[in-house]
N, C-alpha and C positions, 0 to 999 in steps of 0.2 A: 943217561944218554951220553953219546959221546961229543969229541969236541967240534966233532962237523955238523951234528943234529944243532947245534943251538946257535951254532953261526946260522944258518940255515933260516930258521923261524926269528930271529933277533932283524926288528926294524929299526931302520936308520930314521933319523927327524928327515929328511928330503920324504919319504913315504911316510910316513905321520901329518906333514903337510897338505898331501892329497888326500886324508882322508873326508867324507862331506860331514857336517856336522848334524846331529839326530835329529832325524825327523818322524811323523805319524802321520798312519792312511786315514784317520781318522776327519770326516768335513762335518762344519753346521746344517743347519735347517737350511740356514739360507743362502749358504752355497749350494748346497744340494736342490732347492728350488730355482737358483740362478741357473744352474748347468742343463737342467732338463727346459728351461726356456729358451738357453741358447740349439738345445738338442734340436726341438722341436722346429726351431724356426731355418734351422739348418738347411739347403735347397732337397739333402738328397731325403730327407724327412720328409719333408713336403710332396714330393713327387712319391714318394711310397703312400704317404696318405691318400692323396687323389686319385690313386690305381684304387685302391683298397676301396673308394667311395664308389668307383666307377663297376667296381665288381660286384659291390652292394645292391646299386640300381639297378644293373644288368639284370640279377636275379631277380627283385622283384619286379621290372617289368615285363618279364619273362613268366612268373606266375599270374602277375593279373593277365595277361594274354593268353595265357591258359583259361583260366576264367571265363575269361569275356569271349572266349570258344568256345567254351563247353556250353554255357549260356545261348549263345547261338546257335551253338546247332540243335538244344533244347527245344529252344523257342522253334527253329526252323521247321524240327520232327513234329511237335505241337501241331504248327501250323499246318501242314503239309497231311497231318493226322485228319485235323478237323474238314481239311478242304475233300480228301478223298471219300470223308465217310458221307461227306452234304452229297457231292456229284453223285458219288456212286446210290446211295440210297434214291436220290429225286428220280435218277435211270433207271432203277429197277421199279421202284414203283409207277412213275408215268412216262415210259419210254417213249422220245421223241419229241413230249409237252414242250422242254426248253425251248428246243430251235424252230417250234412251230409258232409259239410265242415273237419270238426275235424276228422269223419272216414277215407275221401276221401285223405285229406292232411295235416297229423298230425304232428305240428312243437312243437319240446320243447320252451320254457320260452325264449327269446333273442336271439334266430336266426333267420337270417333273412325272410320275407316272401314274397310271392305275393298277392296283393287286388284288386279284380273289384271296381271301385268308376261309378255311375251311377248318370248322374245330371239329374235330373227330375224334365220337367217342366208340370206341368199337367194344362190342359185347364177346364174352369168352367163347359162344358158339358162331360168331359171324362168320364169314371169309373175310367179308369186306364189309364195313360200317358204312351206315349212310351220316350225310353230315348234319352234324345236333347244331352248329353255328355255323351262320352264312356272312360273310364280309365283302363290303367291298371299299379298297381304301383310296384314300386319290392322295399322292403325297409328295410335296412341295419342299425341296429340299431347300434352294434358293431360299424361300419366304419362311421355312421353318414350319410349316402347317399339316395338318391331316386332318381329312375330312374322311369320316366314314358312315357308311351308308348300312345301314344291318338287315337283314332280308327274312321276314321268318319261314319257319322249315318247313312252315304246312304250305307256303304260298303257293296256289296253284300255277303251273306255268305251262308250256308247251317244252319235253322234251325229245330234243330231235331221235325220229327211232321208235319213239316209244310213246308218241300220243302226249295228252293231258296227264300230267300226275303232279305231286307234291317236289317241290324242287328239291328237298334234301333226300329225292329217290335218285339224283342222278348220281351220288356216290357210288351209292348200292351200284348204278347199273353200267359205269361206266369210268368210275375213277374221277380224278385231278384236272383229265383232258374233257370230260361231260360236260363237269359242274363247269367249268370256265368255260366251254363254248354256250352251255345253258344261262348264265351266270349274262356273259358278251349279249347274246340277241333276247334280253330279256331286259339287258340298261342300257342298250346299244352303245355301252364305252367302251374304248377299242383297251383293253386290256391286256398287258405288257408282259405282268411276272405271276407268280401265285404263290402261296406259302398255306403249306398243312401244318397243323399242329393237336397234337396228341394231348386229349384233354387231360389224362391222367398224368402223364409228363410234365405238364403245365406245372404241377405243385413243385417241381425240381426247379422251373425258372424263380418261381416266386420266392424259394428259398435261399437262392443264390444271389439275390437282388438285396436279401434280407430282410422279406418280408415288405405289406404295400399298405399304408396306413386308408383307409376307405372310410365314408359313412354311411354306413347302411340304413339303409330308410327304414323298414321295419324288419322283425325278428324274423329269426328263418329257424323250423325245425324241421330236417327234410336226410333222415339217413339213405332214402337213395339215392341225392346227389351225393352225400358222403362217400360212396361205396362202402356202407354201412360201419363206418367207421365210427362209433360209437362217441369217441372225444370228439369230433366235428363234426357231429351232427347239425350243434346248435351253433347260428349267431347271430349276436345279441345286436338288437339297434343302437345307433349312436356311433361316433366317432373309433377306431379302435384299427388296430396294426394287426391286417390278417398273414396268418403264414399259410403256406401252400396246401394246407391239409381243407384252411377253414376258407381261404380262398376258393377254393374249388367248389365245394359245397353252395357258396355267393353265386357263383358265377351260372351254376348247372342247375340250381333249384327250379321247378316249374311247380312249388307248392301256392299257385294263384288262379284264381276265376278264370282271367284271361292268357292264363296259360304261356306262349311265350311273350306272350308282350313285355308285360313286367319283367321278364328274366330278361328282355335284350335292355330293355331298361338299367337293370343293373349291372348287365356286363359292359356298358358303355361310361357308366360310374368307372367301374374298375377299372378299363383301358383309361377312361383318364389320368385316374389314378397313377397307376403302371406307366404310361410314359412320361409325367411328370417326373416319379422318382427313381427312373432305369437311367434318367441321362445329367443325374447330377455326378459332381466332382465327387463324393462322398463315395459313388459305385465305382470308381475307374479301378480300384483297387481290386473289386471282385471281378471285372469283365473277368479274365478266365473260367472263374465258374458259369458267368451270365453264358458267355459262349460257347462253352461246354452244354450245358442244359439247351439251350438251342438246338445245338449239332444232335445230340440225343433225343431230343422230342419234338423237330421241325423237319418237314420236307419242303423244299423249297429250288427255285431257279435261279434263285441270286446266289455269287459267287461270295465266298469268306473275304475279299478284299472290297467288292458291293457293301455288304454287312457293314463292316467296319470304316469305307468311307459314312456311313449312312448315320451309324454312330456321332462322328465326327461333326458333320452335318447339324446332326438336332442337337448336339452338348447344349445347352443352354438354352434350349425353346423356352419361351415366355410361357408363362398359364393362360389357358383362353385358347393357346392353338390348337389345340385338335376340340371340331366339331361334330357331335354325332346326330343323326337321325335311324328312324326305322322307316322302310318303307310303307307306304300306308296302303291300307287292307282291311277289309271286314268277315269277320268269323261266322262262315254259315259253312250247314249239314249237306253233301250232296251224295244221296246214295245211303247215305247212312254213317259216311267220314265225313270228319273233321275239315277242312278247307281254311286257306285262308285267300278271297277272293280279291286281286292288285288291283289298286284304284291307279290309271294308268294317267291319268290328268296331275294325281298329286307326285306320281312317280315322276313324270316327264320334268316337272319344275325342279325336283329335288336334284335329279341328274343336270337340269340347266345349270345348279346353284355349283355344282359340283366342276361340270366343266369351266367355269368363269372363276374358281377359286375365293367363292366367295361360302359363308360360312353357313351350315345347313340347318343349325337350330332355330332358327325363323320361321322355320317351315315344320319343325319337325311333330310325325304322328302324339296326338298324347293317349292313342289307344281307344281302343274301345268298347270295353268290358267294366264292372263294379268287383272290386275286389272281395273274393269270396275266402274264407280261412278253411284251412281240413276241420280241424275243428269245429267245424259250425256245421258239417254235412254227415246224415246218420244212413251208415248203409247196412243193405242188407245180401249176404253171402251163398249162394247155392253152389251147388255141383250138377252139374249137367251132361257131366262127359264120361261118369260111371267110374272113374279112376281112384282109389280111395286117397284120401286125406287133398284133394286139390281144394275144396273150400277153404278148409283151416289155414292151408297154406297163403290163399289168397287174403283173408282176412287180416289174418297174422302180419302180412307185408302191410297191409291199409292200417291197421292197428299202428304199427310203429312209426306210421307218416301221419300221426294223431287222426284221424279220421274213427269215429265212434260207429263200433259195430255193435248192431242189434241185433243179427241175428245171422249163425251159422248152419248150412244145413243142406239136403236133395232137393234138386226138381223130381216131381212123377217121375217123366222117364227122361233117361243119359242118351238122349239124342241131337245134340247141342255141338253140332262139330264146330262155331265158332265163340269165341266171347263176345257177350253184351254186355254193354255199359247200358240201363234202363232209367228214365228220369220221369216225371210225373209232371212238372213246371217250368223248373229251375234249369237249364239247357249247360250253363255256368258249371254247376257244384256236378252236372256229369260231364263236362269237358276236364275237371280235375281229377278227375277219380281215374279218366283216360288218361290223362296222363301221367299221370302215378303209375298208373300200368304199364302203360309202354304197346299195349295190346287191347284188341279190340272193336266192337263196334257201335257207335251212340246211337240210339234207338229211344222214339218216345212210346210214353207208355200206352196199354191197350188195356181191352178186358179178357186179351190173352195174361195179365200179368200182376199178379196179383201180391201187394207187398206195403207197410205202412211208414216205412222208411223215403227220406229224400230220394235214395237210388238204391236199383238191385242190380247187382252185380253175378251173372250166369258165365261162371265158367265152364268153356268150350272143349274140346279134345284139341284144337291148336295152340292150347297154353302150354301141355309138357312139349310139341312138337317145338314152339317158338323155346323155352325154356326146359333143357332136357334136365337139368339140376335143380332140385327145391331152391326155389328165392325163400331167403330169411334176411 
């Protein structure tokens, strides 16, 4: 290099002075933790934090409110669901019944009312079912009570229109609005709302309840209240948690002497039952189902807010509140049917006890019949109506409700346009046999009729008319 390059790059001690002396980028642990605490604590750290938090929350209270929307207008459609399907169904089936109710017997908000409840069991050739259970409820929100009054379905009464008949013929002949005005001048209680309920639907509520813990007084083996439903047929006496299947069966049997007495008997067991364990804490969880099964197998004039305050209302009733009776009556033949003729003296007290909210078991019928079992009654089976296999078939159905058949077979001649139920003594073991049937007519015996059996049984040419499908 020459002599100007090294003048050039050659440092004087004045710039050797200024140079700094060595150093490294290298810090500790704990400078390196001191720095990020002074970082942090820094103002414009802090305000970048608190955006950052603020964005956070934004977002999530922006998804739960979505939530808590979507939730709502679930619930809302729900709601809005179940109300249209109650209105619209009570309107098509008894158009008008509501507001003739509300004119007829206008109750404010929370006092107390009266309700016809009608169980309807309708048969797959009916149009229209007549009603298998008669209710009438008086209920006491205030004081937490119900009193109900049970009616049986043979009681003779005066229907308007239509004469003397059996009061669970004003279904058949006139609907929701009959039976409640027949229902009104037959207890002279001015009757407010009504409520149908679909006996077979019934098994849906009881399952959604989760079943209704009951004691059943004695055994019941009876597949036609089953609807032949093989597993609940039977059930067994004694304490025991029935589901809807074997509920039903409890509730519908009329495998007894006295035919519906005992069976109101037991379905007054059961409503106890049922509204003891429908309005504990234990079911708040299910209402949706409970209310669902309702909306599905109840007609009714009460509104879904009605409902649900009424819910609200009894949570917690005590045991002992709700009282039952039957109205009382005595079982005679007129004509050749079944009757059940109103003792209007015991009726008139039980209605007293009813309106003064005092409790009806005091009073209440204990019946009037000796309990007779299918088992204990030996029939015997003809045909009458020239049809082949109608005996067997009839036999066949009394065979599987245990009733002991002795004997299947013809009349001489197939001239028998109706059925007979035929008895020799026992008046009892052939009101069951009728009602095992559902069809018929009791008749004592003659020396037209000849047979060594408890009861014969002549089926008529109106059993395939009533029943166009083999019963099995």
């Amino acid at each position: 290099m020459g002599k100007h390059s090294s003048a050039r790059w050659a440092k004087g001690p004045r710039e050797i002075d200024r140079l700094e002396p060595a150093t490294t980028s290298r810090e500790t642990v704990r400078e390196a933790a001191r720095r990020q605490r002074e970082v942090r604590r820094s103002p414009a750290e802090m305000a970048r934090r608190r955006q950052r938090t603020k964005r956070v929350m934004s977002g999530c209270l922006i998804v739960f409110g979505l939530l808590v929307l979507i939730a709502a207008l679930v619930a809302f459609a729900w709601y809005q669901s179940v109300k249209d399907r109650m209105h619209n169904e009570g309107e098509k089936k008894n158009p008008g019944l509501a507001e003739m109710l509300k004119k007829e017997a206008p109750r404010p908000p929370g006092d107390p009312f009266y309700m016809v409840i009608i169980g309807e069991d309708k048969r797959p050739e009916e149009l229209r079912a007549r009603s298998d259970t008669l209710m009438v409820a008086y209920v006491d929100p205030p004081r937490k009570r119900v009193s109900v009054l049970s009616i049986p379905r043979d009681t003779r009464v005066d229907i308007s229109g239509h004469g003397k008949e059996k009061i669970n013929s004003a279904m058949q002949l006139g609907g929701a609005s009959l039976v409640t005005q027949t229902v009104r001048e037959f207890t002279g209680l001015p009757i407010s709302h009504y409520m149908e309920v679909d006996f077979k639907g019934f098994k849906d509520l009881v399952n959604a309840i989760g079943g209704v813990t009951v004691d059943v007084p004695e055994k019941i083996t009876d597949s036609k209240a089953a609807d032949h439903d093989w597993r609940a047929r039977v059930v067994n006496k004694g304490v025991q948690k029935l589901d809807g299947a074997h509920a039903l069966t409890f509730v519908r049997s009329r495998q007894f002497a006295d035919g519906d007495f005992t069976r109101i008997k037991d379905q007054q067991i059961f409503l106890k039952a049922l509204a003891k364990q429908t309005f504990t804490a234990g079911n708040i969880v299910n209402a949706p189902k409970i209310v669902d099964a309702i909306v599905n197998n109840v007609t009714t004039d009460l509104s879904v807010p009605q409902l649900l305050n009424l819910a609200g209302d009894f949570k917690g009733m005590p045991d002992g509140n709700v009282s039952t009776a039957m109205a009382p009556g005595e079982a005679k033949y007129i004509g050749g049917i079944s009757y059940v003729i109103p003792d209007e003296a015991g009726l008139a007290e039980l209605v007293g006890r009813m309106e003064s909210g005092e409790s009806l078991e005091a009073t209440a019928s204990a019946g009037t019949a000796p309990t007779v079992s299918a088992s204990s009654v030996s029939v015997s089976v003809r045909n009458g109506a020239g049809q082949a296999g109608l005996a067997k078939e009839v036999a066949s159905l009394l065979e599987k409700d245990r009733f002991k058949i002795a004997e299947v077979g013809d009349t001489a001649r197939p001239v028998y346009d109706h059925t007979l139920v035929v008895f020799k003594t026992n008046d009892a073991k052939a009101r069951l046999v009728f009602e095992t049937l559902g069809i018929g007519t009791v008749v004592k015996s003659s020396s037209l009729y000849q047979f060594d059996t408890d009861i014969l049984v002549i089926v008529g040419k109106d059993w395939r008319k009533q029943f166009p499908k083999a019963r099995t």
